[in-house]
C-alpha positions as CSV (number, residue, x, y, z in Angstrom):
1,X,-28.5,13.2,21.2
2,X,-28.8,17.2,21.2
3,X,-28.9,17.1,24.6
4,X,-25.7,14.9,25.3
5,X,-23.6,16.9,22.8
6,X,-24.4,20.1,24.4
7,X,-24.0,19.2,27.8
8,X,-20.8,17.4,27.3
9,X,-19.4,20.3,25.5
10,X,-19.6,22.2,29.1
11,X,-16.1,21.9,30.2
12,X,-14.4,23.2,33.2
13,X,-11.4,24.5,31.2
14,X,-13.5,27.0,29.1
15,X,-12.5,28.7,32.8
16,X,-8.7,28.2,32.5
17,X,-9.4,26.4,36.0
18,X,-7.9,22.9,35.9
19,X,-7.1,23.8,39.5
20,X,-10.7,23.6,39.7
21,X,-11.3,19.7,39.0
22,X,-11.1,16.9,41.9
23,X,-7.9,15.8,43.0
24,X,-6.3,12.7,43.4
25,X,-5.4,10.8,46.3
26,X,-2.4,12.2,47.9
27,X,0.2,9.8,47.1
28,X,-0.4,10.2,43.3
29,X,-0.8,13.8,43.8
30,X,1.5,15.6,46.5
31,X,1.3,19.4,47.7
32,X,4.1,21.3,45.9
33,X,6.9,21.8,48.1
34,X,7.1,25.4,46.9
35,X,4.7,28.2,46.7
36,X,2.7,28.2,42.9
37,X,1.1,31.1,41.7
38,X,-2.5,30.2,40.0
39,X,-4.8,32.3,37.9
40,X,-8.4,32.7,39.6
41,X,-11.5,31.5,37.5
42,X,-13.7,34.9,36.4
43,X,-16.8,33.8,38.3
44,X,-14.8,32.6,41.5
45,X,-13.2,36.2,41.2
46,X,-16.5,37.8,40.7
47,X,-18.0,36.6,43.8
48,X,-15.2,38.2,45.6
49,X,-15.0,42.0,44.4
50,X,-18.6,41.9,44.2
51,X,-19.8,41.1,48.0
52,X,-20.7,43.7,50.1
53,X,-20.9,44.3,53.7
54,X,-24.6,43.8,53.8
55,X,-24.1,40.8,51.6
56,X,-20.7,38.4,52.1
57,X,-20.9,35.6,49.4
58,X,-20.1,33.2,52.4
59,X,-22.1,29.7,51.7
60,X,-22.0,27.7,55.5
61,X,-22.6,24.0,55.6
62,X,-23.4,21.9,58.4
63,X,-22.9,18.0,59.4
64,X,-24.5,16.4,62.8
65,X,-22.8,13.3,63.5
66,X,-24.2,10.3,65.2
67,X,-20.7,10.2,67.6
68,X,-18.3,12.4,68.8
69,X,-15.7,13.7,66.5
70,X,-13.1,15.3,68.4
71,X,-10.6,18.5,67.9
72,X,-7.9,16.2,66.8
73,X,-10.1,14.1,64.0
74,X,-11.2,17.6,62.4
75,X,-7.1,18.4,62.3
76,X,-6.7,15.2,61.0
77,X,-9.2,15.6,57.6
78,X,-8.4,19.0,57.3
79,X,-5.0,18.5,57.0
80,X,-4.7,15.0,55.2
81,X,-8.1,15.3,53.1
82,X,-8.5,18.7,52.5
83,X,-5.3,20.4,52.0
84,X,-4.4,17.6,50.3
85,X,-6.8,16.9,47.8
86,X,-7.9,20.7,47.3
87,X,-5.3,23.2,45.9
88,X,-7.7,25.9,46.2
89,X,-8.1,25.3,49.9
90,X,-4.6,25.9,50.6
91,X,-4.5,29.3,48.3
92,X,-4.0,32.8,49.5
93,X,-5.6,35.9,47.4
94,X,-3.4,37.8,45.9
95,X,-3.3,41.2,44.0
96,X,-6.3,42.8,42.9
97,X,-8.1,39.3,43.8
98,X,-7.3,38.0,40.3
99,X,-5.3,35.4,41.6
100,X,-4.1,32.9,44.3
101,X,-1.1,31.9,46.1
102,X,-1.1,28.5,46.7
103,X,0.6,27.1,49.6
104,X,2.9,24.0,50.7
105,X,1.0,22.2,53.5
106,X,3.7,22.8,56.0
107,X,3.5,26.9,55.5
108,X,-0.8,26.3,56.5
109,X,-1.3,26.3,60.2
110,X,-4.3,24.2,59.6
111,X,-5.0,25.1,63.8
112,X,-5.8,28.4,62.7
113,X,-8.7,27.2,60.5
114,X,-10.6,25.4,62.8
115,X,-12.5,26.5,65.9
116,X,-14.7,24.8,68.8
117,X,-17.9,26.5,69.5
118,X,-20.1,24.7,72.6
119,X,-23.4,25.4,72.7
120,X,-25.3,26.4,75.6
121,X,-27.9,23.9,75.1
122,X,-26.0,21.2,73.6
123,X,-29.6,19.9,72.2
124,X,-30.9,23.3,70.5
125,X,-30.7,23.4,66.9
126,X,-32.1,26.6,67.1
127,X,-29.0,27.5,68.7
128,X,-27.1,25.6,66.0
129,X,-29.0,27.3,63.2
130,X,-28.5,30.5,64.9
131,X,-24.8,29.8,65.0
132,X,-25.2,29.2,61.3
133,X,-26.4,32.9,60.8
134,X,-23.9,34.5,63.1
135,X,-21.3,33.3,60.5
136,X,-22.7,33.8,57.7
137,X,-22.3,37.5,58.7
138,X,-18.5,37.1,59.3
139,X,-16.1,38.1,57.3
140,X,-13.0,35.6,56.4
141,X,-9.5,37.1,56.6
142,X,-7.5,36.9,53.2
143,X,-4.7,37.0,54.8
144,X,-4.9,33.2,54.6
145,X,-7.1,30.8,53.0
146,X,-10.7,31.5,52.9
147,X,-12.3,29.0,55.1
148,X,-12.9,27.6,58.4
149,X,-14.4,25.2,60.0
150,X,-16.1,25.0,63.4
151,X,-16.4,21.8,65.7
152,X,-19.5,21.7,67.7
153,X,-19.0,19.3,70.4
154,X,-21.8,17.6,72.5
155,X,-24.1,18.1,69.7
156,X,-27.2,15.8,70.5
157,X,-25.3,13.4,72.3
158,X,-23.2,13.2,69.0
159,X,-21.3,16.9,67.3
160,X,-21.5,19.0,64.7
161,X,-19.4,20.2,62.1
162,X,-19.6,23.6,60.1
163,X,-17.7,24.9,56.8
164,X,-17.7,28.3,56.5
165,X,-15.8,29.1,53.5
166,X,-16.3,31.6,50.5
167,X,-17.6,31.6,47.5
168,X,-14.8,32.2,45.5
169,X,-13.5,28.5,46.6
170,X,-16.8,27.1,45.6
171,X,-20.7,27.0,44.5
172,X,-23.1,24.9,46.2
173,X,-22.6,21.3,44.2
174,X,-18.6,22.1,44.8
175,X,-19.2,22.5,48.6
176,X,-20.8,19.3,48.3
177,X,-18.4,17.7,46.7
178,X,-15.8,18.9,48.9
179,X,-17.4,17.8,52.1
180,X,-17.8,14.4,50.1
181,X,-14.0,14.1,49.3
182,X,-13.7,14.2,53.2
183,X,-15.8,11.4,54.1
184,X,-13.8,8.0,55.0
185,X,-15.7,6.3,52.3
186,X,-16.1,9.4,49.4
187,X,-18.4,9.0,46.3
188,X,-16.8,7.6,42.6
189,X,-17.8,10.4,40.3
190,X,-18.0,8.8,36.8
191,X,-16.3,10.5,34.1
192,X,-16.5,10.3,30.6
193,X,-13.7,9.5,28.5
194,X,-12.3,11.8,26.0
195,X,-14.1,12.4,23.2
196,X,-13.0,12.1,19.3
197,X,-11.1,15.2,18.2
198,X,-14.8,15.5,15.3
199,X,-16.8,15.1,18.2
200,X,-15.1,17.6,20.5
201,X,-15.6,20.2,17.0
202,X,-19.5,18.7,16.6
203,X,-20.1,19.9,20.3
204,X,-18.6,23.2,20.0
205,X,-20.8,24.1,16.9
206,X,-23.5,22.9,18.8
207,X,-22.6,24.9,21.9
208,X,-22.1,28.0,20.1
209,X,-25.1,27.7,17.5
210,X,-27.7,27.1,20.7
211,X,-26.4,30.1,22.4
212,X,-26.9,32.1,19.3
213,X,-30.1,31.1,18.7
214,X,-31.1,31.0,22.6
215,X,-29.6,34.8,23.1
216,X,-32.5,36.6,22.0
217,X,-35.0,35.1,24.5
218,X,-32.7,35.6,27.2
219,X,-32.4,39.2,26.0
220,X,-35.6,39.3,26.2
221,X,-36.4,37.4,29.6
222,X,-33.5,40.4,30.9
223,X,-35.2,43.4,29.7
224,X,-38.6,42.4,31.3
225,X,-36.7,42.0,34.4
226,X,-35.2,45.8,34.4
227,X,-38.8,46.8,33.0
228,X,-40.5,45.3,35.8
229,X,-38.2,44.8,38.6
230,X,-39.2,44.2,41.9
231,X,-40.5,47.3,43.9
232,X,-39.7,47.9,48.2
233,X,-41.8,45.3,50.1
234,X,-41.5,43.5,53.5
235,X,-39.5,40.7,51.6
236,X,-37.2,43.2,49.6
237,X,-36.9,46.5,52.3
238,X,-34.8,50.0,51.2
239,X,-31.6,49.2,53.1
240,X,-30.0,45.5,54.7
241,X,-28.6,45.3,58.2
242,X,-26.0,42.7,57.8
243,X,-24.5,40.9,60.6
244,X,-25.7,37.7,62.0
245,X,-29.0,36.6,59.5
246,X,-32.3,34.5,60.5
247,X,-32.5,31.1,59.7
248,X,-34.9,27.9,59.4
249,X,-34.0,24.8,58.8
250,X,-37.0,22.2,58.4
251,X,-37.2,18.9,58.5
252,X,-35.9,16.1,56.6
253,X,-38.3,14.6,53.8
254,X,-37.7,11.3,52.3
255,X,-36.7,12.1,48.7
256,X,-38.9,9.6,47.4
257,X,-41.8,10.7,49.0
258,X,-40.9,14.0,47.6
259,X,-40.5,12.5,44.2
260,X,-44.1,10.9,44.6
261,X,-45.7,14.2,44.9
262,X,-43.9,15.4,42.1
263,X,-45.0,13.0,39.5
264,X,-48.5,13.3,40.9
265,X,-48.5,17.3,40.1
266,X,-46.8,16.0,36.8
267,X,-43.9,18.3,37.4
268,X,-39.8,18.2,39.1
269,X,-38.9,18.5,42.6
270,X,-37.2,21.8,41.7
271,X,-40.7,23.4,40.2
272,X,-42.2,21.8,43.6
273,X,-39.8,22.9,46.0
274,X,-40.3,27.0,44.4
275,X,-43.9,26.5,44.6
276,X,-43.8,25.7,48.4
277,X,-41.2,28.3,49.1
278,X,-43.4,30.8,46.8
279,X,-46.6,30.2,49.5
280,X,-44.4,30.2,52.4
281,X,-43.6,33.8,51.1
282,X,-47.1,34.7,50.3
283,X,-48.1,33.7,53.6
284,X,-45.3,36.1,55.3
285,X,-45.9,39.0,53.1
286,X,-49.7,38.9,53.9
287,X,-48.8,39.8,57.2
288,X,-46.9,42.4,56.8
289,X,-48.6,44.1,53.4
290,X,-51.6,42.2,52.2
291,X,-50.4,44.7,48.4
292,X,-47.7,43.6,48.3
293,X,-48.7,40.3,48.0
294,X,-50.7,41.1,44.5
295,X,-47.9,40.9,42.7
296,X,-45.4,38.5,41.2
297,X,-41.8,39.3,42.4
298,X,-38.4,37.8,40.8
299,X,-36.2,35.1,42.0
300,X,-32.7,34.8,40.9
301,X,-32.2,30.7,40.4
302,X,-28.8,29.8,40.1
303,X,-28.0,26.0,38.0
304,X,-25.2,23.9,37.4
305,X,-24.0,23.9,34.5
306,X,-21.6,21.3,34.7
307,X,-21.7,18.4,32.1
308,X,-20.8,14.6,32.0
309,X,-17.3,14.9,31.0
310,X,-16.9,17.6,34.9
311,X,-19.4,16.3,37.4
312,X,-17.0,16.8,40.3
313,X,-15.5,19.8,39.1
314,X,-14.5,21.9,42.4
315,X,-14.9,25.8,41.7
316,X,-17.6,27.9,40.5
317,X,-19.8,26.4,37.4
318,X,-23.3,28.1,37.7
319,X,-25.7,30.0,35.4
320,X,-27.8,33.2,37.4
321,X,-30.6,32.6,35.9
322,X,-34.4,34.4,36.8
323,X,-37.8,33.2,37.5
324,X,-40.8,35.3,38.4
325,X,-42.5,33.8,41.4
326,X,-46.5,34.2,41.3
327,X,-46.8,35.8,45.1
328,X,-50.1,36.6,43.8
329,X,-51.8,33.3,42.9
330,X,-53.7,31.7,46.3
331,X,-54.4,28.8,44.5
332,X,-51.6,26.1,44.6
333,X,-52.3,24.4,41.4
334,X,-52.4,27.4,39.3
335,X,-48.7,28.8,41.6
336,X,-47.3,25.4,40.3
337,X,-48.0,25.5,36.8
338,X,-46.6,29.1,36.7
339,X,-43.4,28.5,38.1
340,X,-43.4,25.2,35.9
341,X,-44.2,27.3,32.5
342,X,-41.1,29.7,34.0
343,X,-38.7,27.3,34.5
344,X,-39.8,25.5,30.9
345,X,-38.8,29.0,29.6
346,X,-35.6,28.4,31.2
347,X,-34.4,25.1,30.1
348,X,-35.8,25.4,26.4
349,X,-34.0,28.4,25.6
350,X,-30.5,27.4,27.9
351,X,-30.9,30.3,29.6
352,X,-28.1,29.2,32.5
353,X,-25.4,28.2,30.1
354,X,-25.7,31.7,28.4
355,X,-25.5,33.7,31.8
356,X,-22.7,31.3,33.0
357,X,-20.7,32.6,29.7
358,X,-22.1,35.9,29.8
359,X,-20.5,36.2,33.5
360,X,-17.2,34.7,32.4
361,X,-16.9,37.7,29.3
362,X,-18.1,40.5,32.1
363,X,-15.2,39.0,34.4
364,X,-12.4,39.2,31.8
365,X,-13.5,43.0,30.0
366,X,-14.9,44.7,33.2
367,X,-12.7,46.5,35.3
368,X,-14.0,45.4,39.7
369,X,-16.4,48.9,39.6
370,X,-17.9,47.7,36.8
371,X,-18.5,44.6,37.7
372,X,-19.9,45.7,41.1
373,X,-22.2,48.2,39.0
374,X,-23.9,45.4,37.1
375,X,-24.6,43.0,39.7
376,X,-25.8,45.7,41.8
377,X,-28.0,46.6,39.0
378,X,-29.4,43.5,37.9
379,X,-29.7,42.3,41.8
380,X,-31.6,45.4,42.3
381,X,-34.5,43.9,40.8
382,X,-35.0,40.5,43.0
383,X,-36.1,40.0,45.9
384,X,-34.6,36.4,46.8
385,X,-32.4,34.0,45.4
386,X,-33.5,29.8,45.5
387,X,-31.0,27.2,45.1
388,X,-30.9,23.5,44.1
389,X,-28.1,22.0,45.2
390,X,-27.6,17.6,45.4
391,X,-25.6,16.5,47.6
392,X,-23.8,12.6,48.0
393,X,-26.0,9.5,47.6
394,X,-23.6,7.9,50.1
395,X,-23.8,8.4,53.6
396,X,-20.5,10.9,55.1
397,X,-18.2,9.4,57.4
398,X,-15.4,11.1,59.3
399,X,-13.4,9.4,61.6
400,X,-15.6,6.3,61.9
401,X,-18.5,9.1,62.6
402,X,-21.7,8.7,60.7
403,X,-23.1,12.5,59.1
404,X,-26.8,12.3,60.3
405,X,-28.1,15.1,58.6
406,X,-26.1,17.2,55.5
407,X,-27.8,20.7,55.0
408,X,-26.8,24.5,54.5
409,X,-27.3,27.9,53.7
410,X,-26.7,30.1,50.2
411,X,-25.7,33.8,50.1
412,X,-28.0,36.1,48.5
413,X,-26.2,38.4,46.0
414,X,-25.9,42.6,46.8
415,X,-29.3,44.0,47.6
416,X,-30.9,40.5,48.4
417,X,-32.5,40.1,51.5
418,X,-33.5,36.0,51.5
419,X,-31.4,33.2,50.6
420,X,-33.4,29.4,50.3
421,X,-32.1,26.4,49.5
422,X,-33.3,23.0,48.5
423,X,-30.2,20.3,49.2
424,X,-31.1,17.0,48.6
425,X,-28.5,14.2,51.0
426,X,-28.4,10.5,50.7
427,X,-32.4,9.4,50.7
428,X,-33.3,13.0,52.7
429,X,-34.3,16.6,51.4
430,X,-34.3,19.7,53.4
431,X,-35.2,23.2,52.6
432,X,-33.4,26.3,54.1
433,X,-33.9,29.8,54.5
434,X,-32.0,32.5,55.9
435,X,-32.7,36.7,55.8
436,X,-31.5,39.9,56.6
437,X,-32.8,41.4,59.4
438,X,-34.1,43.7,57.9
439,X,-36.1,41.6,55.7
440,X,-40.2,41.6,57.0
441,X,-40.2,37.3,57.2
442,X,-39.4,34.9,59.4
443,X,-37.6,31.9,58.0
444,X,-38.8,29.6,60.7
445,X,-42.6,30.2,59.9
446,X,-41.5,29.7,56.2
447,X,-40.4,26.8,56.8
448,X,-42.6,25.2,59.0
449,X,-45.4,26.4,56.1
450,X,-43.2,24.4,54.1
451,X,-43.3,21.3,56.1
452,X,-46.9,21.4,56.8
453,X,-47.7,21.5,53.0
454,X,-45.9,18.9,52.0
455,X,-47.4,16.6,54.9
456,X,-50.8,17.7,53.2
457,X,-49.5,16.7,50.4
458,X,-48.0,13.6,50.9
459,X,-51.5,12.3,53.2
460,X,-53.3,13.1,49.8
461,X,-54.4,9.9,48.8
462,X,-54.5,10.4,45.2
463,X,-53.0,12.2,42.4
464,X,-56.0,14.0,41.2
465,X,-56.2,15.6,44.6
466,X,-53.9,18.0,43.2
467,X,-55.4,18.8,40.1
């Protein structure tokens, strides 16, 4: 009962972002024929005065499609699902990025936002994934919305198609929503109705008491971080490159497979999916600097916060919070029950929902060099970032076109090297990595580690073989 109180309390207008929250179809819900001014959420603003040229907070997402999709069905849901549905999409930055401009339809030359890349090798998806890195290093013009898409014809005998947008529009659950909300057949996100006006009061006592109680630990969990931040090493080097970044992509697992090994270990996909990424690491590092692998380093985690009553809420709704990662521990029992006590540490003591307010204050008292300062800071002290992101139960359709595989990549914040990400799609799970190339590891072996431990895994053929 806690639990449903306190998550239900999380709502998207705490952010003054209603702009933020799924649209309607577009005959209940027509562009404005004039251009609006809107305010800009705090963390969506954050991501933007914050990035760096090392480090563009540019999320990419990719769909393979079983047929082709052509030029003019891309113009098509761009134009009658996206602009449409999305106010944010059709928004120009203004000012001191504190807020946007958004557009009528008919001023967007939706042409501009889409491009056709053919591959050499219409069959690589190394090629493809190295596509994904070469954007990731691009910067998006402001003067126009912040996004784009790409159309990668031929693509396996089917296509592709790539979002490259920023994250000021969106986090990683948003960007799945938004491709979602594009498909011919998109997902019903329940919502709960409106509460009593003595509930909505119960839930913000509750909200505000847990985060007084909770604040000490995070404290806490903050100052060991500075304390003990993470030193130079192959994964976390002096100075970033930029540009175009490394990339893996590995297979796709069946979810429930993936589920079966995680109630065998007796723990959640997420505390499995950082324990295989953690090896992978180990396994690069020893390479490199067999030291540097005797130590634990930090991982900055970020998790949804977003409740019952704003599942599909479209913006930014996240909690940065940290995890040490035991690079240090060979034995993969004893890596998993770490990262399980860490993320235990997490949850109990809410530590997401406090950073996710915490960010919000820094973004409404800090003038931008502040800001920049204190993510610099604390970012200082990580070496990589992991995210959890779920996509659609529902297969994507565009166009009659069947999505055959859903997957992307997640900007690491200034001063982060490595970027992973687990993103979960209809019955199919894929983890993702992408570095600087500066960075001393090679996302493909990581990934390919990853794969080959949970094949081990799953050919285990009992639980106990993983006690």
């Amino acid at each position: 009962f806690f639990s449903l109180i306190f998550c239900s309390s999380m709502d998207p207008k705490s952010e003054g972002a209603t702009e933020g929250l799924r649209a309607e179809p577009a005959a209940d819900n027509p562009a404005p024929l004039e251009a609006t001014q809107r305010k800009m959420t705090n963390l969506g603003r954050s991501t933007l005065v914050t990035e760096t040229s090392t480090n563009l907070s540019i999320p990419v997402f990719v769909c393979t499609m079983e047929g082709e999709l052509t030029y003019d069905d891309v113009v098509h849901l761009m134009t009658e699902r996206l602009l449409r549905q999305h106010p944010r999409f059709r928004s120009v930055v203004q000012g001191n990025d504190e807020s946007w401009l958004e557009l009528p339809i008919d001023q967007i030359k939706v042409q501009d936002h889409i491009k056709v890349h053919e591959l050499r090798d219409p069959d690589s998806e190394t090629e493809l994934h190295s596509l994904m890195g070469l954007y990731m290093g691009l910067p998006l013009s402001k003067t126009r919305p912040l996004w784009q898409v790409v159309l990668v014809p031929r693509f396996k005998g089917g296509s592709a198609m790539m979002f490259h947008l920023h994250h000021c529009l969106v986090d990683g659950a948003a960007g799945a929503i938004v491709v979602d909300s594009l498909s011919d057949k998109p997902m019903q996100w329940p919502q709960q109705p409106q509460p009593p006006l003595w509930r909505r009061l119960l839930q913000q006592l509750v909200l505000w008491v847990t985060l007084v109680i909770s604040s000490p630990f995070v404290i806490l969990l903050a100052v060991k971080m500075v304390l003990f931040g993470d030193r130079v090493s192959p994964i976390k080097p002096k100075s970033l490159n930029g540009g175009r970044r490394k990339v893996g992509i590995s297979e796709a697992f069946e979810v429930n497979d993936i589920k079966g090994i995680s109630r065998a270990a007796g723990c959640t996909v997420n505390d499995l999916g950082l324990s295989l990424i953690t090896q992978a690491l180990r396994d690069q590092v020893v390479k490199v600097d067999a030291a540097a692998a005797q130590r634990p380093i930090w991982a900055g985690v970020p998790i949804n916060v977003r409740g019952y009553s704003d599942s599909d809420y479209v913006g930014n709704k996240f909690g940065f919070a940290v995890l040490r990662l035991p690079l240090h521990l060979l034995d993969p029992v004893a890596c998993l029950q770490y990262i399980r006590k860490g993320m235990g540490y997490i949850k109990e003591h809410h530590v997401a929902y406090i950073m996710y307010y915490f960010s919000l204050l820094c973004g409404v008292v800090l003038p931008d060099g502040s800001l920049r300062a204190l993510l610099g800071s604390s970012s200082g002290n990580i070496s990589l970032v992991v995210s959890n992101v779920r996509g659609g139960s529902e297969p994507l359709v565009f166009r009659g076109k069947v999505a055959k595989d859903f997957y992307g990549l997640v900007p690491p914040p200034p001063g982060v090297g490595v970027g992973c990400l687990i993103l979960s799609y209809t019955d199919k799970l894929v983890f993702t990595v992408n570095a600087d190339s500066a960075v001393g590891v090679d996302p493909v072996e990581m990934v390919d580690h990853i794969s080959n431990a949970v094949h081990l895994l799953m050919e285990a053929p009992k639980a106990e073989d993983l006690e």
